[in-house]
C-alpha positions as CSV (number, residue, x, y, z in Angstrom):
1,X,-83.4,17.5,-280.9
2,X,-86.0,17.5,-283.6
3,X,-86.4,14.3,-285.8
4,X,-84.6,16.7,-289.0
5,X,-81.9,17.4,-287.2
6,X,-80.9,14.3,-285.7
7,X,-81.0,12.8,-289.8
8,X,-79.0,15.5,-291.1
9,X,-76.5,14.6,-288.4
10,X,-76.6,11.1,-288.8
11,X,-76.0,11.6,-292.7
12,X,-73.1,14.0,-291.7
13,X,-71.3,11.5,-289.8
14,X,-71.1,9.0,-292.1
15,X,-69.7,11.4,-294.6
16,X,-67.7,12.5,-292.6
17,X,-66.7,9.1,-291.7
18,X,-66.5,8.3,-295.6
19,X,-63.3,10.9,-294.8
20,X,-61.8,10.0,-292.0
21,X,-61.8,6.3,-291.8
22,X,-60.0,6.0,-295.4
23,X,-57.3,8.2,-293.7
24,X,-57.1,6.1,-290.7
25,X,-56.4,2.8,-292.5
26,X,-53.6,4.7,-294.2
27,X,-51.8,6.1,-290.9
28,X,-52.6,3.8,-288.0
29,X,-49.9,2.6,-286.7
30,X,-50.9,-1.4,-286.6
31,X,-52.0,-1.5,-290.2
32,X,-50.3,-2.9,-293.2
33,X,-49.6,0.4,-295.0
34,X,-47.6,2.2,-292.2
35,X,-46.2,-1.1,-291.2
36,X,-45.2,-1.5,-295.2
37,X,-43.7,2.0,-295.2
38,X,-41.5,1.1,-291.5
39,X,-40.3,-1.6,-293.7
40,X,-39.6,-0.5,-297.2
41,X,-38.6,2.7,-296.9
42,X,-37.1,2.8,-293.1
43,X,-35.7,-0.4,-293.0
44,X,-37.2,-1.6,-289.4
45,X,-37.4,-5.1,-288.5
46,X,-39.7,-7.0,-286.8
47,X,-38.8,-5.7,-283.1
48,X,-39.3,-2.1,-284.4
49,X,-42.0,-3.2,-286.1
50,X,-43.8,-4.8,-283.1
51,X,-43.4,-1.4,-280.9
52,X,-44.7,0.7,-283.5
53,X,-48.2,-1.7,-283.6
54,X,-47.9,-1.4,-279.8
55,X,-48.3,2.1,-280.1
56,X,-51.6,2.7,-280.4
57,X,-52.4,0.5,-277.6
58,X,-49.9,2.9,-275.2
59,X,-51.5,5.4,-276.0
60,X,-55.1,4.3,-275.5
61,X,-53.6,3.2,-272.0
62,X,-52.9,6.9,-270.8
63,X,-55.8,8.2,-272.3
64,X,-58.2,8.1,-269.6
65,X,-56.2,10.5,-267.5
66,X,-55.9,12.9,-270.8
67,X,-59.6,12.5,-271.3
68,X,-60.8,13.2,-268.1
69,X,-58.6,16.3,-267.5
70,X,-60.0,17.9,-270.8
71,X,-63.6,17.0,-270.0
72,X,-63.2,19.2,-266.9
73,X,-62.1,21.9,-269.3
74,X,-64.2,21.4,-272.7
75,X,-66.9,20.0,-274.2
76,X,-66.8,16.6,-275.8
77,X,-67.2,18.5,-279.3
78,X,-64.3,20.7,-278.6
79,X,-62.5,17.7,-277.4
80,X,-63.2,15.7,-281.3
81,X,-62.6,19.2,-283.2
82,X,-59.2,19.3,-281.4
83,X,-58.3,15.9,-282.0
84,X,-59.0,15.5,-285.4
85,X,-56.6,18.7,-286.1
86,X,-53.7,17.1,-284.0
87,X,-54.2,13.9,-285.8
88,X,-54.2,15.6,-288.7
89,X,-51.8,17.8,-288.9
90,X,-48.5,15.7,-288.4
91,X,-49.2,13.6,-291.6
92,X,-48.6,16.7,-293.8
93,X,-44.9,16.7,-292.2
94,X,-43.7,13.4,-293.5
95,X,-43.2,14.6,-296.7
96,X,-39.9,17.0,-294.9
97,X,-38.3,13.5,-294.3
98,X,-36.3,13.0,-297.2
99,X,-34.6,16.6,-295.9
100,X,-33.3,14.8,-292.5
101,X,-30.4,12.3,-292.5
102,X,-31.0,8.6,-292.5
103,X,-30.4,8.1,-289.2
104,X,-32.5,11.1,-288.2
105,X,-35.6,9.3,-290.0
106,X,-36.5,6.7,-288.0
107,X,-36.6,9.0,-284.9
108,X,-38.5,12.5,-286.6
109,X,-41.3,9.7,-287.8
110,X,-41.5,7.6,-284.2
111,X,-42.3,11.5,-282.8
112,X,-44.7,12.3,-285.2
113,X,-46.2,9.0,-285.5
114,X,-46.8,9.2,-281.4
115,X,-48.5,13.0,-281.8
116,X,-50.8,11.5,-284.0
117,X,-51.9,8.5,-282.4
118,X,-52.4,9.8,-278.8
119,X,-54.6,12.3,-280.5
120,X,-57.3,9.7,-282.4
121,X,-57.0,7.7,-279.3
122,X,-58.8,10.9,-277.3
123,X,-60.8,11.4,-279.7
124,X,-62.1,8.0,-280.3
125,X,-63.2,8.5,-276.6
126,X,-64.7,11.5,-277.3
127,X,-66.4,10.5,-280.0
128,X,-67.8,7.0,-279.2
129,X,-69.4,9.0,-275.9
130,X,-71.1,11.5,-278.5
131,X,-72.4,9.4,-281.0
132,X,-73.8,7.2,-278.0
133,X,-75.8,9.9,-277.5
134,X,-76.9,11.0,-280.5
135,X,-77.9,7.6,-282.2
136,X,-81.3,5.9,-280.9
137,X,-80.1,2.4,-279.4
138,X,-82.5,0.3,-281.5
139,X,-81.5,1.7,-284.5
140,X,-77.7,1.2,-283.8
141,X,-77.1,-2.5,-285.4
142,X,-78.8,-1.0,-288.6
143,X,-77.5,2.6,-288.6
144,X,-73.6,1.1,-287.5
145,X,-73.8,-1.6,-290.4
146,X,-75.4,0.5,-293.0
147,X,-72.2,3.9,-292.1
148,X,-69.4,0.9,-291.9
149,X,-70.8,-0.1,-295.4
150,X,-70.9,3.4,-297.2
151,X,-67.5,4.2,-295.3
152,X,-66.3,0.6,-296.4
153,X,-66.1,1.0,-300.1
154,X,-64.2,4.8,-300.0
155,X,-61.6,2.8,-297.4
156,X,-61.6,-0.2,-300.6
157,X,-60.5,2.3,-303.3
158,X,-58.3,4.6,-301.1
159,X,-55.9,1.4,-299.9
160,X,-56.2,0.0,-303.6
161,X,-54.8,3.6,-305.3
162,X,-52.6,4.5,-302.5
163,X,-51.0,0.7,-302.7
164,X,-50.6,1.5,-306.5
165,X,-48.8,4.7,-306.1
166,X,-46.4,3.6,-303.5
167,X,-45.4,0.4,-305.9
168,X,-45.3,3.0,-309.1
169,X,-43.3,5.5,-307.1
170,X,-40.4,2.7,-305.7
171,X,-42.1,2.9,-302.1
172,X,-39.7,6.1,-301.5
173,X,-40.0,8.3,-298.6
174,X,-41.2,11.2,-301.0
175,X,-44.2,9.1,-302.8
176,X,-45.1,8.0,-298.7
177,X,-44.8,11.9,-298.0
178,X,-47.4,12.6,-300.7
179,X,-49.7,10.0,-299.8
180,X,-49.6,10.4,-296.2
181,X,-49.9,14.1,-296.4
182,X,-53.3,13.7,-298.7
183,X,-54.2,11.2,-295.6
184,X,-54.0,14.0,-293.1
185,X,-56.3,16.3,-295.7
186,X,-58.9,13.6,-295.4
187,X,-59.3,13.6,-292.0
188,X,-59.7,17.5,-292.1
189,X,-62.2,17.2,-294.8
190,X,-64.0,14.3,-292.0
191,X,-63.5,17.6,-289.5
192,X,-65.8,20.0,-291.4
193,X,-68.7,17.4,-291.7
194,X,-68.6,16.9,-288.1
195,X,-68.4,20.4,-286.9
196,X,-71.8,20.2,-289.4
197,X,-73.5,17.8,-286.7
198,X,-75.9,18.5,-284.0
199,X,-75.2,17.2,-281.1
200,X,-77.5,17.2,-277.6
201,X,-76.4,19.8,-275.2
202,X,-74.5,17.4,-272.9
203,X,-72.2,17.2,-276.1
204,X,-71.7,20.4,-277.0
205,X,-71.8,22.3,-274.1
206,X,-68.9,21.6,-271.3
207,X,-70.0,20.1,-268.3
208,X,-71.3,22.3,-265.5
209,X,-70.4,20.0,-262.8
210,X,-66.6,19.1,-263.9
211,X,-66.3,15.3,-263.6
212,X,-64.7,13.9,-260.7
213,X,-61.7,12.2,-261.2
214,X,-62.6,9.4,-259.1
215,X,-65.2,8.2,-262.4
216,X,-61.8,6.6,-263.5
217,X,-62.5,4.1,-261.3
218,X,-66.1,3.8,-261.5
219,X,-65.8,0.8,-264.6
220,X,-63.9,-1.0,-262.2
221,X,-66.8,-1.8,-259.9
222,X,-69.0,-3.4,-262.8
223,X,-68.5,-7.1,-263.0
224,X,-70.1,-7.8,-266.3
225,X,-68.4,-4.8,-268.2
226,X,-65.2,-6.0,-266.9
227,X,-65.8,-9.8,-268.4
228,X,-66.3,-8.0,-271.6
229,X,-63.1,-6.0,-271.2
230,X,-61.7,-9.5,-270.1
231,X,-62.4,-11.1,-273.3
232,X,-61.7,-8.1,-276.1
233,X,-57.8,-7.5,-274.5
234,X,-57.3,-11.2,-274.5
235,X,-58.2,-11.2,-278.1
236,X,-56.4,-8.1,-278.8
237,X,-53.1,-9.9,-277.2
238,X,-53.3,-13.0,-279.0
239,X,-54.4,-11.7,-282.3
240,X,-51.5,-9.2,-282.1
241,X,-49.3,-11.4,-281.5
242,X,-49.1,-12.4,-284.9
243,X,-51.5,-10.1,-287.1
244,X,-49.2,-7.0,-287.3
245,X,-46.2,-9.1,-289.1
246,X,-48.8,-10.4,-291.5
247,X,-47.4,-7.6,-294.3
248,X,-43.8,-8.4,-292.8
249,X,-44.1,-11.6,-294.1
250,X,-45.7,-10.9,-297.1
251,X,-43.0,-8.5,-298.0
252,X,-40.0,-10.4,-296.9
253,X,-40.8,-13.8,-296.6
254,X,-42.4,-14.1,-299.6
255,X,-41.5,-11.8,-301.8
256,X,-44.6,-9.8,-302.5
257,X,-44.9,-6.4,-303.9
258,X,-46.7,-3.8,-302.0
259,X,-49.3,-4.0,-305.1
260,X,-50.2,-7.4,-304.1
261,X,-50.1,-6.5,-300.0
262,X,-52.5,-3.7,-301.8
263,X,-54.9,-6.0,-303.4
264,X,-54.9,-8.1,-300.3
265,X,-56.0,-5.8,-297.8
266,X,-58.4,-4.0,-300.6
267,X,-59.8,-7.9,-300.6
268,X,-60.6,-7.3,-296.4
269,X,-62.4,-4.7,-297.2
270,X,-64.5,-6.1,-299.5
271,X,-65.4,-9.0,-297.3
272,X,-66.5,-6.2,-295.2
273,X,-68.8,-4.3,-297.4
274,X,-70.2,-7.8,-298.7
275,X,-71.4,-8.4,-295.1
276,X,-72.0,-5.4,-293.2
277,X,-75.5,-5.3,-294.0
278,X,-75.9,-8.5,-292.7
279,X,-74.2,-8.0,-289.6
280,X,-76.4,-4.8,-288.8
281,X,-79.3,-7.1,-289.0
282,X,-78.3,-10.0,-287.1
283,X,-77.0,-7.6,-284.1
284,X,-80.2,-5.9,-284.1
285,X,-82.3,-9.6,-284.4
286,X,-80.0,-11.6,-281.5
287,X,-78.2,-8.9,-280.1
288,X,-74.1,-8.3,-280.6
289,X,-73.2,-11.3,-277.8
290,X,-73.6,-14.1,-279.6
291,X,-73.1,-12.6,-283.3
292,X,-69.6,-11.6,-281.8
293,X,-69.1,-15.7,-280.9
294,X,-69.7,-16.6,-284.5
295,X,-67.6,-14.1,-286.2
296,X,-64.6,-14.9,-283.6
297,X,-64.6,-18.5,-284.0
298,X,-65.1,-18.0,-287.4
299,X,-62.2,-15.8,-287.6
300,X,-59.6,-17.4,-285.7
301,X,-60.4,-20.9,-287.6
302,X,-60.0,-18.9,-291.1
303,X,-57.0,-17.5,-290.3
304,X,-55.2,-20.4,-288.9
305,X,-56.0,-22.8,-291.7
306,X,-54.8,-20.5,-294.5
307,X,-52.2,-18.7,-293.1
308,X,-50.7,-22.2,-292.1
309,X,-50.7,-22.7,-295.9
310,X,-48.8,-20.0,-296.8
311,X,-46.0,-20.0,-299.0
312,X,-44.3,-19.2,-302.3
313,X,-45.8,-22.3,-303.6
314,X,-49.4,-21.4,-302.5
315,X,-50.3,-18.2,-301.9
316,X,-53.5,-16.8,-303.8
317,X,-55.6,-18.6,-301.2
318,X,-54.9,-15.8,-298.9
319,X,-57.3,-13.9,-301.2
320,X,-60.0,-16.1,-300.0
321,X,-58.1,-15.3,-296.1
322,X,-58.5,-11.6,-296.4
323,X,-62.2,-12.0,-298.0
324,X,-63.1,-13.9,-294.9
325,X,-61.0,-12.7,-292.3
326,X,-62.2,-9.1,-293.5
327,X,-65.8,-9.8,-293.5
328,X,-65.4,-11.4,-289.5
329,X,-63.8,-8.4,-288.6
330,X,-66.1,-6.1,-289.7
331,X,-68.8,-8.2,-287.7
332,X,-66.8,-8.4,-284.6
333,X,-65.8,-4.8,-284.6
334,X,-69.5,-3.6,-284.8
335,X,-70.7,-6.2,-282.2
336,X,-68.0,-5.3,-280.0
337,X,-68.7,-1.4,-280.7
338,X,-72.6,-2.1,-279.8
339,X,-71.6,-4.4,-276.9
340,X,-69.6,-1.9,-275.0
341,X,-72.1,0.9,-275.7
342,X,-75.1,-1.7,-274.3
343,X,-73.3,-2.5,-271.2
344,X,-72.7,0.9,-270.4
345,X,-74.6,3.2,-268.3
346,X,-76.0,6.6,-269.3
347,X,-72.3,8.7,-268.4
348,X,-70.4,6.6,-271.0
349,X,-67.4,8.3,-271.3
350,X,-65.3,7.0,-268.3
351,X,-66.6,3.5,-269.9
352,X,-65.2,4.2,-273.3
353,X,-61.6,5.6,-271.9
354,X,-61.9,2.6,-269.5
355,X,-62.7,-0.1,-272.1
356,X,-59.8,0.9,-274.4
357,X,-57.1,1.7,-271.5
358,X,-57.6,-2.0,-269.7
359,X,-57.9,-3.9,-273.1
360,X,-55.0,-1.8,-274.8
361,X,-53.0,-2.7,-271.4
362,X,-53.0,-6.6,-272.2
363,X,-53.1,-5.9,-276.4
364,X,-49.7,-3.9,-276.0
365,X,-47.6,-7.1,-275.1
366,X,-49.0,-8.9,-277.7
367,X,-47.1,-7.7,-281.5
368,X,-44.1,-6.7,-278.7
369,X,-44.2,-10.4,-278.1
370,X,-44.2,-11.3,-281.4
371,X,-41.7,-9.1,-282.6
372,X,-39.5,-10.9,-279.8
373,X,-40.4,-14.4,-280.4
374,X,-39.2,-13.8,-284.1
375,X,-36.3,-12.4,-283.5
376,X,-35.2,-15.1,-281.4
377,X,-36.9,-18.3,-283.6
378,X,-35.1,-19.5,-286.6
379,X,-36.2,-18.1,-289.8
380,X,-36.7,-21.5,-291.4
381,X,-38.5,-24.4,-288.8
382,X,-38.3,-27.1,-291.7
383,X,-40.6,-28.3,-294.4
384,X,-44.3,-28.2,-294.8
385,X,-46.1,-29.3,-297.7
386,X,-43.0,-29.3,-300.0
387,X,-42.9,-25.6,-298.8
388,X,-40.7,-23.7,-296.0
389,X,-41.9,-23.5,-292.9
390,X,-40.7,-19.8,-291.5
391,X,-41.2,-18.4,-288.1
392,X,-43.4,-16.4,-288.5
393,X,-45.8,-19.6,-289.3
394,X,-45.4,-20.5,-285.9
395,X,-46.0,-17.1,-284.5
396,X,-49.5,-16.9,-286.5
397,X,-50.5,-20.3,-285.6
398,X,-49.7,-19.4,-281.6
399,X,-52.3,-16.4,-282.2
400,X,-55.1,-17.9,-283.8
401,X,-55.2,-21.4,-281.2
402,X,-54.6,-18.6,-278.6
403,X,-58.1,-16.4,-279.9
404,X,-59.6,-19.8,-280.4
405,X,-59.4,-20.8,-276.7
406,X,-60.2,-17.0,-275.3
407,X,-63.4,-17.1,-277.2
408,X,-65.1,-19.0,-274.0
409,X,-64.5,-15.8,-271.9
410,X,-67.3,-14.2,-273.9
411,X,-69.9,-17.2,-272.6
412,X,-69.3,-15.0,-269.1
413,X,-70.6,-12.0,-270.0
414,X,-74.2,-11.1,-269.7
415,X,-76.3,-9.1,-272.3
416,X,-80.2,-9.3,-271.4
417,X,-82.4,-10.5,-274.7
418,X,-79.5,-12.1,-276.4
419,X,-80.5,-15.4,-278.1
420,X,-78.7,-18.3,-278.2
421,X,-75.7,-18.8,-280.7
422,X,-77.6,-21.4,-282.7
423,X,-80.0,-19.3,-283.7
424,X,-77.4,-16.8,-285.3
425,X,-75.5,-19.4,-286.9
426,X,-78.9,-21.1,-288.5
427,X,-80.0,-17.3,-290.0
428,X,-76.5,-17.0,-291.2
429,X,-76.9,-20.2,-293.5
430,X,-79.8,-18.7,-294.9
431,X,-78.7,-15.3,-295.9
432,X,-76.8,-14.6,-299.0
433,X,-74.2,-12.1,-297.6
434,X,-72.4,-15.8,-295.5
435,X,-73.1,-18.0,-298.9
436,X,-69.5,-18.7,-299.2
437,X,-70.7,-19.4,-303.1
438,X,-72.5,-16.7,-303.7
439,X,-69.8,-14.5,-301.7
440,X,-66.4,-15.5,-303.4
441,X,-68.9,-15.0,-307.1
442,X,-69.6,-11.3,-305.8
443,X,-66.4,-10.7,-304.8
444,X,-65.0,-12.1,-308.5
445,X,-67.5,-9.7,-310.3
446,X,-66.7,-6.9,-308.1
447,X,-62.7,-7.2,-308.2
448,X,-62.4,-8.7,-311.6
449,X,-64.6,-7.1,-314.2
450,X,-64.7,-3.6,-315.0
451,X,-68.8,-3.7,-315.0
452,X,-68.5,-4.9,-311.3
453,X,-66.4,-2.3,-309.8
454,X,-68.6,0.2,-312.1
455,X,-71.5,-0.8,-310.1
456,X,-70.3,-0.7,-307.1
457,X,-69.0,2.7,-307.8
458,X,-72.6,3.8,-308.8
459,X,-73.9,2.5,-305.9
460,X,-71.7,3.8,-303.2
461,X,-71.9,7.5,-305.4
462,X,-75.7,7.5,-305.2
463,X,-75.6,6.7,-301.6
464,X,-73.2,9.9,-300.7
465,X,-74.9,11.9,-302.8
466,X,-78.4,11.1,-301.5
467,X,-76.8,11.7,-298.0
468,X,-74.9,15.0,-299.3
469,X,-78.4,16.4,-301.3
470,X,-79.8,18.5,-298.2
471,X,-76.1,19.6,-296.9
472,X,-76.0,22.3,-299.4
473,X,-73.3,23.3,-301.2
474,X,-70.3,22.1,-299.9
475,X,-67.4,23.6,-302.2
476,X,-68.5,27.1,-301.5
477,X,-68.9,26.8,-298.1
478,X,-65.3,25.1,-297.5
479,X,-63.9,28.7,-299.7
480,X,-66.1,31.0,-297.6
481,X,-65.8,29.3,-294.0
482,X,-62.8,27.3,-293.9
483,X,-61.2,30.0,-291.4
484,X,-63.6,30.1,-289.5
485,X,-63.8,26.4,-289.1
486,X,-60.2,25.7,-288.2
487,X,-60.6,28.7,-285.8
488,X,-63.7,26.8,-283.8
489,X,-62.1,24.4,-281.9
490,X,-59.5,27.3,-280.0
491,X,-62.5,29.3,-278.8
492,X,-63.2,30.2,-275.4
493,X,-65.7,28.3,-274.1
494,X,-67.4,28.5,-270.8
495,X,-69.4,26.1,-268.6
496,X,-72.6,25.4,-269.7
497,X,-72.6,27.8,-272.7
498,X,-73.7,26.7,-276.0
499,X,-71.5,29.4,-278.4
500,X,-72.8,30.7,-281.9
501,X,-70.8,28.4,-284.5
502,X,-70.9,25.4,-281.9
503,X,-73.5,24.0,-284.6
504,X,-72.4,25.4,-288.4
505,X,-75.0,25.2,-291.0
């Protein structure tokens, strides 16, 4: 692949991921808006509430077998085009709940909520094996941080308007129909850009040699990638203990609007696009192992200090919570991201399916946990602080001590040229992305004052459009080719083959 190519297919993905990953924060499963939607407009509790979060974790944990019997039939790029149709398309079908009786609801959404997430959870196989193929290794801390950041501020305005709408439209079932159906058009719009990449041959082209089934196993055997797996699905079960009820609470035990849950969330991702940059550079200077130990223990100490606060009486300092929780995240998903690519060999898909099946397998018991433990605690624990204490205090503070404590598993894990922790935390002090001052006086000029989110606006415009400039026009080509883009994906392909329209210009 020539050096032209592999930039115009960088630049596509993260437009197309400036698509997709707004869409996903809107209809995954585990995350506040869906959970908010269960709650308001379905009327689940926390037990329903807790399986639905599991979900996505199930369906990780079958993947691999999916995967690996559509490998031995397609192409990793028919496998994403595919995918990102079948996630699509069910969100476009939510709107026709209104039409089914109540009791009907609950039941129509579980079925369609289940299509859609087994499908992202292939494709998130599929496409975390292609893009560690096409992105150069030493460039991936930079490249990761710099997409997560462009990607970061499209997620920030999506989850502020659509947590707007649902508020202004009474959080019915037909202003969720609408939102989640513009959702699903998102993630087709992310299709087209990625049926715009070019991807190496191994990619594109199914494999000649169908893979052997017996590759399942093949993660099994490495030590070190299993210690990674070890610590990730012990965070994922602790953390989910308590994190999916977080909007649960919000809405019910304290008596928040789904504006405020809105802002809140919004607020994450800023922390995220304050620091990604940062992140990139630190992951690329130290390497993801010990940048991933900062941004845990940072985490888990963040969240259980202010979430322990929590109340009617003092509540606004979870905007500080989400700032800092959101910006930790965003560093512990790219260092885990890079990690797991590292530690992999050159044939990474069995790795991928492998990595989210064993670490989905412990992070499943962890909200269905939760949703037990608060169904079977007292609402009210006593008094804190001149405040209730609830449940689902408890709950939260069990998952933060627990991700506290796991964070240890990580010193087992081997990543050759990784510095020591100090060294991260010492750079950290010195760059202005972790200045908690300079940080929470971005974030206030961002949020609160119309010249701020101007700004960022321009910025984040200019970056798409410097990306979009060499894509040609993209309007005329959606009119002129949209049929035969949806038809690309249902093609015959055989083994080996590269077909014309594999790489649309």
């Amino acid at each position: 692949m020539g050096r032209r190519e592999l930039l115009l297919s960088l630049k596509s993905a993260t437009i197309e991921a400036c698509f997709s990953v707004p869409m996903l924060n809107l209809t995954m499963p585990s995350f506040p808006f869906v959970i908010a939607f269960a709650v308001t407009a379905l009327g689940w509790g926390p037990g329903a509430v807790g399986l639905m979060a599991a979900l996505p974790h199930v369906c990780n944990l079958i993947q691999p077998i999916l995967a690996t019997a559509l490998r031995r039939r397609m192409s990793l790029l028919r496998i994403m085009a595919i995918g990102f149709l079948v996630n699509a398309a069910p969100w476009g079908l939510i709107s026709l709940l209104p039409f089914f009786q109540p009791s009907q609801r609950g039941v129509v959404f579980a079925a369609l909520l289940t299509v859609a997430t087994l499908a992202n959870s292939i494709t998130a196989v599929a496409w975390s094996a292609a893009i560690a193929q096409l992105v150069p290794p030493r460039l991936s801390g930079s490249y990761f941080g710099r997409r997560n950041l462009i990607f970061g501020f499209w997620t920030l305005v999506v989850v502020l308007m659509a947590g707007a709408v649902a508020e202004k439209g009474a959080n019915s079932l037909t202003t969720f129909g609408w939102i989640f159906a513009v959702a699903g058009l998102g993630r087709l719009v992310g299709y087209y850009f990625l049926r715009r990449m070019t991807f190496p041959a191994s990619v594109s082209c199914r494999e000649t040699v169908p893979p052997d089934w017996r590759e399942i196993a093949e993660p099994l055997r490495d030590t070190n990638y299993l210690k990674l797996v070890a610590f990730v699905g012990c965070w994922g079960f602790l953390l989910n203990l308590g994190q999916p009820f977080y909007t649960v609470f919000l809405l019910e035990g304290l008596h928040r609007s789904m504006g405020e849950v809105g802002l809140l969330t919004a607020l994450a991702g800023v922390g995220g696009i304050l620091t990604l940059r940062g992140w990139g550079f630190l992951c690329d200077r130290f390497g993801s192992k010990p940048v991933l130990y900062v941004a845990s223990i940072v985490w888990a100490l963040s969240g259980l200090v202010f979430w322990s606060l929590a109340g009617e009486r003092f509540f606004w300092h979870l905007a500080v919570a989400y700032l800092v929780v959101g910006a930790m995240t965003a560093g512990f998903q790219l260092c885990q991201f890079n990690l797991m690519l590292k530690l992999a060999p050159a044939n990474k898909a069995p790795y991928v399916a492998a990595f989210l099946a064993l670490t989905s397998l412990m992070t499943t018991l962890g909200p269905v946990l939760g949703g037990f433990l608060l169904r079977v605690l007292p609402d009210r624990l006593g008094v804190f602080l001149g405040q209730p204490l609830w449940d689902y205090h408890l709950v939260i503070a069990i998952s933060m001590v627990g991700c506290l404590l796991c964070v240890h598993l990580l010193d087992f894990v081997v990543e050759e040229e990784a510095h020591p922790t100090e060294a991260v935390w010492r750079t950290m002090r010195r760059m202005s992305p972790f200045n908690p001052m300079l940080t929470l006086t971005s974030t206030a000029q961002m949020v609160l004052t119309p010249g701020g989110l101007i700004g960022l606006t321009r910025h984040s415009w200019r970056q798409i459009r410097r990306q979009a400039r060499r894509l040609g026009d993209v309007g005329e080509e959606l009119a002129e080719g949209g049929r035969e883009v949806l038809a690309l994906p249902f093609a015959r392909e055989g083994p080996g083959e590269n077909k014309k329209g594999d790489h649309p210009r």
